[in-house]
Steps between C-alpha positions, in 0.01 A plus 500: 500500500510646122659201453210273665270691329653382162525177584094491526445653176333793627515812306547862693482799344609877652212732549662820548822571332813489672743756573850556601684725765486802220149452431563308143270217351666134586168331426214610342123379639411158354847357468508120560731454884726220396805373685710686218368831551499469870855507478521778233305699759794414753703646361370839508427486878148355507466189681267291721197497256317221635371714764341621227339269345130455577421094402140564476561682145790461429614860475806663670300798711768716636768734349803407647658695784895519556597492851227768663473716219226492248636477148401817275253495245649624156154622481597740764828611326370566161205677639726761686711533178183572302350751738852665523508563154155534485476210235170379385416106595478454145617233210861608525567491900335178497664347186853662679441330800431159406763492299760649736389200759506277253946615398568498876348171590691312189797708563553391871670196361755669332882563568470883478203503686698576808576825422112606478457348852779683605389827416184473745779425767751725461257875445151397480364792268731375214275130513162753463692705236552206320144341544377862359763553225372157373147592534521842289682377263283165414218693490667714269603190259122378554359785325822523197358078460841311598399164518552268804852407413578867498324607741641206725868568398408935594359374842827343610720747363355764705519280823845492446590855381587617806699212692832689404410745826560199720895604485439887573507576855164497691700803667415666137208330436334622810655828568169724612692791292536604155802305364830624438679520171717260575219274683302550131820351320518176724114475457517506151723228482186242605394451112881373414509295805153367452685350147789382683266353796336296212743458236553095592149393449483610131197647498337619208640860316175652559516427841858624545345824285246593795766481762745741376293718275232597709654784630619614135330846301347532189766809471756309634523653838461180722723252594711308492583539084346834411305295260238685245182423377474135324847426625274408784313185487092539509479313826700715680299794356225340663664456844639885460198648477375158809802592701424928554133460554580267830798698550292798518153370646722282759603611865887549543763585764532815392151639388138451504289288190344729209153448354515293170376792321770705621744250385391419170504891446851500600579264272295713224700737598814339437391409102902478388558200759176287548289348168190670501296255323604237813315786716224591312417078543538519871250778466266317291514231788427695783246660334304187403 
């Protein structure tokens, strides 16, 4: 039918924007339906549009549905990670967002890409960690002024920081306990095997920096080099401090979320490991 449609010269255009199973942007409102991006949309899962498509304006009415089950609105998803942290719906969140979409949309055609997708398969609080991670730390890098190539190349980085934990054990991974010393050791393998997961697709260095630094110290009590201070690279820094606030604000296995207050005073707390001045910007946001 798109087909047909093309065929008579008739323009349609979307108007609502179009999500996938994970609640992401495929298509945004006001995006010409072409026989091209029908299939693009395929791809993801979303098919039969023409029963969308209302021929007395042209417009595509309907959000998709896959199978029985209403796809999420991101709206939904950044909301709840805004009210957990008790984030303002200000510049920054906003900014974040749209430019988190934006990385995950283009990205879905990439090679690597299957390890993101993974991660919402294989322990589902990893995917949201991710999603979060990203969104701290952009809005962090909004307010410092990267531009958009920066800000583009910190969005994927932090998406793929954590797809190293893919090869530790969902026994360990979920374990409703504390960890073991030896269970900590195979977790803290996940930023090396991140850069092993990823080392084919020659990624960019600062890329490659986020996922095995972002578990480094200022003091050089992290892992996995004991590096120190500007041995570690400034987007890392970022995803540090990104990393402990969800880490700490975040439900696990084996204890209950923190306020963000609580956790940024941890991290205060902690002067010797975290950069303060990265903190005292995440303050500056939430307080705006």
């Amino acid at each position: 039918m798109i087909n047909d449609i093309n065929q008579k010269r008739k323009e349609y255009f979307t108007s609502q924007d179009i999500y996938d199973n994970n609640g992401l942007l495929l298509l945004k409102k006001g995006h010409k339906l072409t026989a091209d991006v029908k299939k693009r949309l395929e791809k993801y899962g979303v098919y039969d549009l023409e029963e969308y498509i209302n021929t007395s304006n042209n417009e595509v009415v309907k959000t998709p549905k896959k199978g029985n089950r209403t796809v999420p609105n991101p709206e939904t998803i950044i909301k709840e990670f805004a009210e957990r942290l008790n984030i303002p719906d200000n510049y920054y969140i906003q900014k974040a967002n749209g430019i988190l979409i934006d990385i995950i949309f283009e990205s879905k055609t990439k090679p690597w890409w299957i390890y993101v997708n993974a991660l919402s398969k294989y322990v589902d609080w990893i995917y949201t960690h991710s999603i979060d991670v990203s969104l701290i730390s952009l809005m962090i890098a909004i307010d410092l002024g990267y531009n958009d190539k920066e800000l583009n190349n910190l969005g994927v980085s932090t998406m793929l920081h954590d797809v190293g934990r893919l090869l530790i054990p969902k026994s360990i991974i979920q374990k409703p306990r504390e960890l073991t010393e030896i269970e900590m050791d195979i977790v803290r393998q996940h930023c090396e095997l991140g850069q092993l997961s990823l080392e084919d697709y020659n990624l960019p260095q600062e890329y490659m920096d986020v996922i095995v630094q972002h578990h480094e110290r200022l003091d050089g009590s992290g892992y996995p080099r004991g590096l120190k201070g500007d041995e570690i690279s400034h987007n890392a820094k970022i995803v540090i401090v990104a990393d402990s606030i969800d880490a700490i604000t975040s439900h696990r296995p084996y204890r209950k979320p923190q306020s963000m207050k609580n956790a940024i005073k941890k991290l205060r707390e902690e002067k010797e490991k975290y950069p303060q001045d990265l903190l005292t910007v995440l303050e500056k946001i939430m307080e705006s």
